[in-house]
C-alpha positions in Angstrom: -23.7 17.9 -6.1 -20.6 16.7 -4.5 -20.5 13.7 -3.0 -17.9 12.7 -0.6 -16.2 9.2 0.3 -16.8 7.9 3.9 -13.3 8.7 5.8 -12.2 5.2 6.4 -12.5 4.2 2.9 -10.8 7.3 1.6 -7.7 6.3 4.2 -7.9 3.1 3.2 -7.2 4.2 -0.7 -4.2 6.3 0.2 -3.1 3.2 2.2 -3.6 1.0 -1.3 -1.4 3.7 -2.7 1.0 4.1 -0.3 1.8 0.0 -0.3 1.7 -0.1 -4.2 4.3 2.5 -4.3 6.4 0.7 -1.7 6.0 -2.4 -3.4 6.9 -1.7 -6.9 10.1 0.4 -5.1 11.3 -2.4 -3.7 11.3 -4.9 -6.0 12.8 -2.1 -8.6 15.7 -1.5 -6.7 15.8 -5.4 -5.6 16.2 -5.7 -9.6 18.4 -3.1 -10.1 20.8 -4.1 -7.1 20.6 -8.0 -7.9 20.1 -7.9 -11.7 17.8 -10.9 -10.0 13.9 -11.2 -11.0 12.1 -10.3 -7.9 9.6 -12.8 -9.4 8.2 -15.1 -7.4 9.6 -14.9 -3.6 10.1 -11.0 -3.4 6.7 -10.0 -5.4 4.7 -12.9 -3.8 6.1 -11.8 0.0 4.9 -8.4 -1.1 1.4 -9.6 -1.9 1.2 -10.8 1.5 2.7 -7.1 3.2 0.1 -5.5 0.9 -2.8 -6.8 2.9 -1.8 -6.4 6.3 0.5 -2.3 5.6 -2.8 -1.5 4.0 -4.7 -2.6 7.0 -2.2 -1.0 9.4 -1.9 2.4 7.9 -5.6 2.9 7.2 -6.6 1.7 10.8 -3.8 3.6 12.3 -4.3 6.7 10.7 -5.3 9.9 12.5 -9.5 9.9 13.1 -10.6 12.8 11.2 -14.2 14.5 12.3 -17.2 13.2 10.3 -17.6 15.7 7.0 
């Protein structure tokens, strides 16, 4: 039995993913560039982008027919 995820939570994970990836590539080369902490102004700003790239991409994402 194979159950499958409703669409809009399944964008909405690849959304999560998408910004986590982002995030943590930012503040890496932020760290790497600076030799700066990107702690707390550059991680907390990305807390913030998080919430509202995840909401973007997920909503904005091509509709896909019902499975």
């Amino acid at each position: 039995m194979v159950r499958h995820i409703p669409a809009l939570l399944e964008e909405f994970l690849i959304a999560a993913a998408l910004m986590t990836a982002l995030g943590a590539a930012v503040a890496v080369v932020f760290w790497f560039f600076t030799g700066l902490s990107p702690w707390p102004y550059l991680i907390l700003a990305e807390i913030s982008a998080f919430g509202w790239g995840t909401v973007m991409l997920a909503i904005g994402s091509p509709r896909s027919r019902s499975r």
